[in-house]
N, C-alpha and C positions, 0 to 999 in steps of 0.2 A: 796845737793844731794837728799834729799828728796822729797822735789820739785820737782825735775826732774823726778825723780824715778813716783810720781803722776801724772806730765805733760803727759808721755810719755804713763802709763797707759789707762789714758783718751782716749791719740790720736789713739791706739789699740785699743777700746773698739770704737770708735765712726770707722776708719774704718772697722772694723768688721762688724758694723752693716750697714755699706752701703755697702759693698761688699753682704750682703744675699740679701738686697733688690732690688740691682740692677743687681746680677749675678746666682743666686739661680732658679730665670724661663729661663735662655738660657742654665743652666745645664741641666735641666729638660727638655726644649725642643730638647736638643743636646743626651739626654738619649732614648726619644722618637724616634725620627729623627736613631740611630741606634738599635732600636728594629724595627723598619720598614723593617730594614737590614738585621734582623735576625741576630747581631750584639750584643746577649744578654749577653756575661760577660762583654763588655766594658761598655753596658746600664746599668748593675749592679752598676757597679763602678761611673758612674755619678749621680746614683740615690741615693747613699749610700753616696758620694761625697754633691750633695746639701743639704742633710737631715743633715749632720753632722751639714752645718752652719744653718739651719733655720728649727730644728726637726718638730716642727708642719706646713710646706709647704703642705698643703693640696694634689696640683695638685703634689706634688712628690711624694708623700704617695700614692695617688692614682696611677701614673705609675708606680708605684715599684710593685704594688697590683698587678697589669693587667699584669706585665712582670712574676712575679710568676705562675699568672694563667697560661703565655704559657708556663713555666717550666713546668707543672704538680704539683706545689707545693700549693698544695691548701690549705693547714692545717696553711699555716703561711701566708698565701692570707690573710686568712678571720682574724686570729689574727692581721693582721696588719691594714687589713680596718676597724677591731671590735675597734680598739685603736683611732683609727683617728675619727671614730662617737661619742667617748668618749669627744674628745676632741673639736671636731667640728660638730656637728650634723645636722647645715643644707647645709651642701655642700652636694649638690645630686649625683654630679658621684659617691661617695662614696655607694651608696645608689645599683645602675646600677650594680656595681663591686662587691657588696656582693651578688645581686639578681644572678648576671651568677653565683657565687661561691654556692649557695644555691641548682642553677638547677642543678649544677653539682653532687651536694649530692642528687640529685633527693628529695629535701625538695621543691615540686614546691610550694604550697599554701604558704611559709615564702617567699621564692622569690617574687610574684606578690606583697607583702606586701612590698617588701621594694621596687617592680617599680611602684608602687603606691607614695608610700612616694617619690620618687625621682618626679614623674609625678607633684606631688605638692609643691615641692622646685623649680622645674625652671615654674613653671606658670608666664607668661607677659616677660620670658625672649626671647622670639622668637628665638630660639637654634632649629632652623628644623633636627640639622642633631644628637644634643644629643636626642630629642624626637623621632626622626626617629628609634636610638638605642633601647630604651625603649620599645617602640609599639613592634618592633619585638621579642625582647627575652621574655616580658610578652607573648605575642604571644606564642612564642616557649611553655611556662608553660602550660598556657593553653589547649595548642593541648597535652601536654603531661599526661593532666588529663584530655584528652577526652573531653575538652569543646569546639567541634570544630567551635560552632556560634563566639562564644566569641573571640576566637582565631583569625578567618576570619577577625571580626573587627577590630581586633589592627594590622592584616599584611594589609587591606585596608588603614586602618588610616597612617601606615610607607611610604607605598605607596606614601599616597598623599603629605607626607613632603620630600620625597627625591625619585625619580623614578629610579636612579640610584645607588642604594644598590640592588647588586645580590641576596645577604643573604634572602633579604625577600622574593625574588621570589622561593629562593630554598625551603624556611617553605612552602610558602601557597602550590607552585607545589606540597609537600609532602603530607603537608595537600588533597589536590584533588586523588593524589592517594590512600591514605586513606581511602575515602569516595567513593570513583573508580568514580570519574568525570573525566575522563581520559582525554578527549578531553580539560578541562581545566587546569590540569597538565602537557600540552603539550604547552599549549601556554605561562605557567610558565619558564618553563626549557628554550625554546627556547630564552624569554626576560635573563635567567642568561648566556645562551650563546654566547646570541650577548653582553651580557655589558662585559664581565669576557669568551672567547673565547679558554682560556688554562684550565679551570676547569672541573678535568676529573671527579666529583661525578655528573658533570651537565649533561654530557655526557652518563654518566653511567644511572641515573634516566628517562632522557629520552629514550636510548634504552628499560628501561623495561616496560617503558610507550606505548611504539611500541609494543613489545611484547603484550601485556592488549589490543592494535587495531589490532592483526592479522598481523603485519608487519615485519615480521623478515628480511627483507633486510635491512630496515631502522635500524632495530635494532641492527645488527652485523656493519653495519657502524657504529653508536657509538658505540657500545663497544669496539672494535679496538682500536677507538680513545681514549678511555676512558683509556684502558692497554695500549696503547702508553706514555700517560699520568703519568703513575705511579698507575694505580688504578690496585691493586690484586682480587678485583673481578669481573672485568669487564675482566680481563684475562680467571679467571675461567670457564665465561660466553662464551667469543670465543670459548675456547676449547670445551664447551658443549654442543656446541648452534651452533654454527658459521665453524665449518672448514672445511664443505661443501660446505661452501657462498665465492664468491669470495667477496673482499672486495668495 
């Protein structure tokens, strides 16, 4: 009986451990896959689900991290990716997901610091579209402490590794209005409009961009579109701006 009692243990113990290794990343990915969905307590539960069998899964710690962030739970965001660096320090997205968690404390100078450090854990890994991430949110830091050269360069450089992330065109367009390069903030908005076509902040920005050229016809058409959209200041904006204008 004893014997058995140890056979049996073993054969528990050895499938345990091929169940994390071989089931642990379609959790992860199926956790992913419904935060897309906006599907976020069942993503809970599968992220909470893979980590139970394989607590240090980097890539689930990491989704778990990023799924916090769109909770608004930021305080145990960054406890949980501050845990994961502890124990893994050169996995980079880790690095990405503490730098958004830092912007968000508006700590921008610690942020660039760690999409720096991420920028140098995936070097020779040709990841266009994790570097594509990077460029833009360092980006984002930098225009937020006014370094708008600097800035320019890492939403060019996002640019060049993925031309289809709207995200960046909405920074730099922001960026140009900023700086009141309007006419180049106009051809920003316009590229996040045609990639991303239901985005009412795209809509919105460029109406006020119309606005900056003298064009308020063009500009109460987006904002229409904009408070069509869901966007409450773009509504504001009709009302104030716009209920003379037919549409």
């Amino acid at each position: 009986m004893k014997h058995l009692i140890i056979i049996v243990s073993i054969l528990f113990s050895l499938n345990s451990s091929v169940f994390s290794q071989a089931d642990v990343k379609a959790m992860v990915d199926l956790a992913n896959d419904l935060v897309k969905l906006n599907r976020y307590d069942e993503a809970m539960e599968k992220f909470d689900e893979a980590l139970d069998y394989l607590p240090s899964y980097a890539p689930g710690i990491d989704g778990k991290a990023n799924l916090l962030i769109l909770k608004g739970e930021y305080k145990d965001a960054y406890k949980l990716i501050d845990d994961g660096i502890q124990k893994n320090s050169d996995f980079a997205p880790y690095y990405l997901t503490r730098g958004l968690i830092l912007i968000n404390n508006k700590r921008y100078d610690k942020a660039i610091e760690d999409f720096n450090r991420a920028l140098d854990l995936t070097q020779g890994n040709n990841d266009k579209i994790f570097e594509n991430k990077i460029y833009v949110n360092r980006g984002a830091a930098y225009q937020k402490l006014m370094e708008y050269d600097a800035a320019l360069n890492d939403y060019s450089k996002a640019i060049s590794l993925n031309t289809k992330n709207p995200n960046v065109y909405m920074y730099r367009g922001f960026l140009y209005y900023q700086t009141q390069d309007y006419n180049e903030a106009l051809k920003d908005f316009n590229l996040v409009i045609e990639i991303d076509p239901e985005n009412p902040i795209a809509y919105y920005n460029r109406g006020m961009i119309y606005l900056k050229l003298d064009n308020e016809t063009d500009a109460c058409r987006d904002f229409h579109k904009s408070c069509e959209l869901g966007n409450t200041n773009a509504c504001k904006m009709v009302v104030s701006r716009c209920v003379d204008l037919t549409r």
